[in-house]
N, C-alpha and C positions, 0 to 999 in steps of 0.2 A: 504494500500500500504506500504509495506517495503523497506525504502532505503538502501541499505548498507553506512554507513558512509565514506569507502576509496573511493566509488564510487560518493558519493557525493561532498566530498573535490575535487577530480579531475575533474569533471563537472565543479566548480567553480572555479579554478586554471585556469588563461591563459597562464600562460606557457608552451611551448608543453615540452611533456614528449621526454625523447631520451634514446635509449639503450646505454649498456656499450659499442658497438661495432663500433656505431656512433661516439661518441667522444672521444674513445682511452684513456680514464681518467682512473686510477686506481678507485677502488670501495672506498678507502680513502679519493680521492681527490675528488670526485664528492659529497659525505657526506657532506665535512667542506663546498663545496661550497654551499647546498644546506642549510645548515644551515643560512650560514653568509646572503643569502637570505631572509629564514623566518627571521631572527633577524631584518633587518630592515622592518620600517613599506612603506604602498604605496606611502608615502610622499616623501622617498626614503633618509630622516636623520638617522643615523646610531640612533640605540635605546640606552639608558644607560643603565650600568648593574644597580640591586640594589644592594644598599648600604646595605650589613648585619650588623643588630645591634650589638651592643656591649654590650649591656646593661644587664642587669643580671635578668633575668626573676624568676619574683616569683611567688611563689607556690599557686593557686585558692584556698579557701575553698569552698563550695556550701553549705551554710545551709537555708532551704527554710521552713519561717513561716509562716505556717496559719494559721488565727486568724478567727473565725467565728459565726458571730450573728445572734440571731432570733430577730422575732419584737416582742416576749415577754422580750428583753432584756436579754437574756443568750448568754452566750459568751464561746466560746472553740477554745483552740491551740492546733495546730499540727508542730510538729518538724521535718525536715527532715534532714539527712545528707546524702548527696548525695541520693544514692538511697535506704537507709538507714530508717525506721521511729527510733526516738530519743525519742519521745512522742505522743501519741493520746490522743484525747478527754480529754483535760485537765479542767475542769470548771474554768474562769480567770471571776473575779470582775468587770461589767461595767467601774467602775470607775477605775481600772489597765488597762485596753481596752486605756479609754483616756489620762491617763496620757503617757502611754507608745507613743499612736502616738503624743503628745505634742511634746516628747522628742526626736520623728526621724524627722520630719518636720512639718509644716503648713500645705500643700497643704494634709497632710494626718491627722492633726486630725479635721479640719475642717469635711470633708465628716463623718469620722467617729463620732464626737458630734450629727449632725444632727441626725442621726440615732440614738442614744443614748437617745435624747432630744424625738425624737418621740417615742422612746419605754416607755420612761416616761409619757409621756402624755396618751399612752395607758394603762400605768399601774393605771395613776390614774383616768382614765374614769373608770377602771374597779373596784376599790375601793370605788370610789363613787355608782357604781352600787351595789355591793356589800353589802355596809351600808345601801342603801334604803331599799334591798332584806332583810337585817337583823333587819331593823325598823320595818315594814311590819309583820316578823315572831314575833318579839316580842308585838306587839300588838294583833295578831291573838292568842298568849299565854295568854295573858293579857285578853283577852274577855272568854275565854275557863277558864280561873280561878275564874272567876266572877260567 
């Protein structure tokens, strides 16, 4: 179903509608009337205008960093300015990862350590796996020299 929007507002308006001819008003004066109308609300208190600032607006930059890790612990930034890329795929240091969110707040290097802290832990499950696999081959050498 499609409503037209003027035909809807006027549905919803209880005030009856009346032509120019009805009330002998100029097309000017029946405008400011119908204004000063809407302007207030159904409470029927005149509305305030707003207050335009004064203030001196300054200028946004937009520079949007993304920082992004694997659970092998590799780390890569991306740079945006505006719509802009600045840099891709930069490879950043774990440990530049945490230092940096130390140095923007709490509430962000927290989340980011954990993550950190577990990439480590996997990297050294997998060291350890590693030296047994490499114990294992050097004995298997060690029997075959024999």
């Amino acid at each position: 179903m499609t409503v037209d929007a003027a035909s809807a507002n006027q549905e919803l308006d209880e005030t009856p509608v009346s032509h120019e001819s009805e009330r002998g008003d100029a097309p000017e004066q029946r405008e400011q009337q119908e204004q000063s109308e809407r302007a207030q609300p159904e409470s029927g208190k005149p509305q305030r205008a707003k207050a335009k600032s004064t203030a001196r607006k300054t200028r946004t930059v937009i520079l949007t960093l993304t920082v992004t890790g694997t659970a092998d612990g590799e780390w890569q930034a991306e740079l945006k300015h505006g719509s802009k890329w600045v840099a891709k795929g930069l490879d950043i240091p774990a440990s530049a990862v945490s230092r940096a969110a130390k140095e923007l707040h709490e509430e962000l290097s927290a989340p980011i350590d954990e993550v950190i802290n577990e990439a480590r832990e996997q990297q050294q499950a997998k060291v350890a796996q590693l030296e047994a696999e490499l114990q294992q081959a050097k004995q298997a050498l060690a029997e075959l020299e024999s």
